[in-house]
C-alpha positions as a Markdown table, in Angstrom:
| # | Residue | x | y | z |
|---|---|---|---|---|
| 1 | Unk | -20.6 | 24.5 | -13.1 |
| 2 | Unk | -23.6 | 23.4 | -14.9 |
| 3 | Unk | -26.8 | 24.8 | -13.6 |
| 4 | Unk | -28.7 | 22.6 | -10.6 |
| 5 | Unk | -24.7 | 21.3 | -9.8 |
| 6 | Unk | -24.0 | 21.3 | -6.3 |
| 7 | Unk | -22.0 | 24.0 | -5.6 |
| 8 | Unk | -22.0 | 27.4 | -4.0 |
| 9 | Unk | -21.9 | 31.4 | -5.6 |
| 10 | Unk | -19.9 | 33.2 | -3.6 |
| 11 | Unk | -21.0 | 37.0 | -3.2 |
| 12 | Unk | -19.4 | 39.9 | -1.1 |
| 13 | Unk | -21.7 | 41.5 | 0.9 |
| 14 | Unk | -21.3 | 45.4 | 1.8 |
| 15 | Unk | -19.8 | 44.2 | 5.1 |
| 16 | Unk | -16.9 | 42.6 | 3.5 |
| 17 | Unk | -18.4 | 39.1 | 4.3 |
| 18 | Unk | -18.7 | 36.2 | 1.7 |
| 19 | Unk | -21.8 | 34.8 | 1.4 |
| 20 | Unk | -22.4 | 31.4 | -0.3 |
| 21 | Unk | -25.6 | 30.5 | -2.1 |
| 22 | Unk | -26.4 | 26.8 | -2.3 |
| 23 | Unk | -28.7 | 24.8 | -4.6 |
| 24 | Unk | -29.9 | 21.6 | -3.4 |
| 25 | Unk | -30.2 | 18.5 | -5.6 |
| 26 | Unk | -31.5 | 15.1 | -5.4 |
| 27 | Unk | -29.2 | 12.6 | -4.5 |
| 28 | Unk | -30.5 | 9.1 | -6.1 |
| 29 | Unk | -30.0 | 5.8 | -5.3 |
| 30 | Unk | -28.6 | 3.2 | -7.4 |
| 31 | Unk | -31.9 | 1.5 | -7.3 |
| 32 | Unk | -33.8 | 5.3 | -8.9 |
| 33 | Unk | -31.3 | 5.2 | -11.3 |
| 34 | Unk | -31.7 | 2.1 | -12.6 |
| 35 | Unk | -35.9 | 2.8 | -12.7 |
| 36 | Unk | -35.4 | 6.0 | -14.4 |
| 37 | Unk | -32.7 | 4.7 | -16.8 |
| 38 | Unk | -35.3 | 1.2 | -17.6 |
| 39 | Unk | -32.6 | -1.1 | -16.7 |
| 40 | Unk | -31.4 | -3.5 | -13.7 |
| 41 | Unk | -29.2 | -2.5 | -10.7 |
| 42 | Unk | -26.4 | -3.4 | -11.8 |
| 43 | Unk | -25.8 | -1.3 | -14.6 |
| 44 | Unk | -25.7 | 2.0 | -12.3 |
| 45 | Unk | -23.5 | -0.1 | -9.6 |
| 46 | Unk | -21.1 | -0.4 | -13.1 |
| 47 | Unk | -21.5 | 3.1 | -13.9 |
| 48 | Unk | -20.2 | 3.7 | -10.1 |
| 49 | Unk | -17.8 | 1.0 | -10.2 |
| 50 | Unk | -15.7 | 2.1 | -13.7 |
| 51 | Unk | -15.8 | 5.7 | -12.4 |
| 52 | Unk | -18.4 | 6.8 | -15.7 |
| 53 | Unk | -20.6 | 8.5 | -13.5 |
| 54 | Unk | -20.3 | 11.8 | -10.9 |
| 55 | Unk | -21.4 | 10.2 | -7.3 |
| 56 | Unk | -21.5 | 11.4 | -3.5 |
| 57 | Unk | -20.5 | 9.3 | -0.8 |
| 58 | Unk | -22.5 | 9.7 | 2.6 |
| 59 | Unk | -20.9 | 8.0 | 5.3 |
| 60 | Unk | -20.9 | 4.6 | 3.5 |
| 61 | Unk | -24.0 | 5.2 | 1.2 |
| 62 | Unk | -23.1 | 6.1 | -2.8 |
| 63 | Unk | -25.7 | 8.5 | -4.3 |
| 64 | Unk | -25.9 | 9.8 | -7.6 |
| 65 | Unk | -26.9 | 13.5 | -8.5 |
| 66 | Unk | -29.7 | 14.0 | -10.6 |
| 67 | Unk | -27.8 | 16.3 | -12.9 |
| 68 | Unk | -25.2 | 13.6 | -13.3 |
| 69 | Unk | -27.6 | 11.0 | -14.2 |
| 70 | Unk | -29.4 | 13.9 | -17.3 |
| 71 | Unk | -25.6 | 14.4 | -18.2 |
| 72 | Unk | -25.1 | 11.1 | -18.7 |
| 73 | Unk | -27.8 | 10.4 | -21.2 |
| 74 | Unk | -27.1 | 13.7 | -23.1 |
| 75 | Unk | -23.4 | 12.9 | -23.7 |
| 76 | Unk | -25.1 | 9.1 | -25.1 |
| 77 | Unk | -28.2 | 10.9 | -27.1 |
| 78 | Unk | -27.2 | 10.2 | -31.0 |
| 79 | Unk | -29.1 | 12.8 | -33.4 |
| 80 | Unk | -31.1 | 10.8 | -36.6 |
| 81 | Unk | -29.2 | 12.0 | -39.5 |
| 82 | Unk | -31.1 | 13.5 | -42.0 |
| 83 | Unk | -30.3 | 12.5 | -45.6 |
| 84 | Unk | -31.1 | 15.5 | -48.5 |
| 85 | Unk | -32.4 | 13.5 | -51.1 |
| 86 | Unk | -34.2 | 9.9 | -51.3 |
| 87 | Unk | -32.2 | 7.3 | -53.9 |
| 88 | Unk | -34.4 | 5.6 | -56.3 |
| 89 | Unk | -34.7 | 2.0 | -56.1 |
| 90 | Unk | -33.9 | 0.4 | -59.4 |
């Protein structure tokens, strides 16, 4: 599980008792994904709608994790790629 995921680590403690450790994300809307990505509603409600992105349903509200959202734009980030030497223009 990537770190910040919601999830749990499970430890034993010397009672014999498992003991689960939480982290707490943020849970955005389709309207703060849309300011942090720089585009309209829509394109998050897409996201959502084709199944391209990790969400949580609460009751009948859709969030989207945080972590989901940074995933998302690392799995799109393209390198530059670096060329070795210049060609002359002739």
């Amino acid at each position: 599980m990537p770190a910040g995921a919601v999830g749990g680590v499970e430890q034993v403690s010397a009672r014999g008792v498992v003991v689960v450790a939480r982290r707490v994300e943020r849970l955005l809307t389709c309207g703060e994904v849309a300011d942090r990505l720089g585009t309209s509603e829509r394109f998050p409600r897409r996201l959502l709608a084709e199944r391209r992105i990790r969400f949580v349903r609460v009751g009948r509200h859709v969030r989207i994790p945080e972590s989901a959202v940074d995933e998302m734009i690392e799995a799109g980030t393209v390198e530059p790629v670096r060329r070795r030497g210049r060609r002359s223009v002739a």
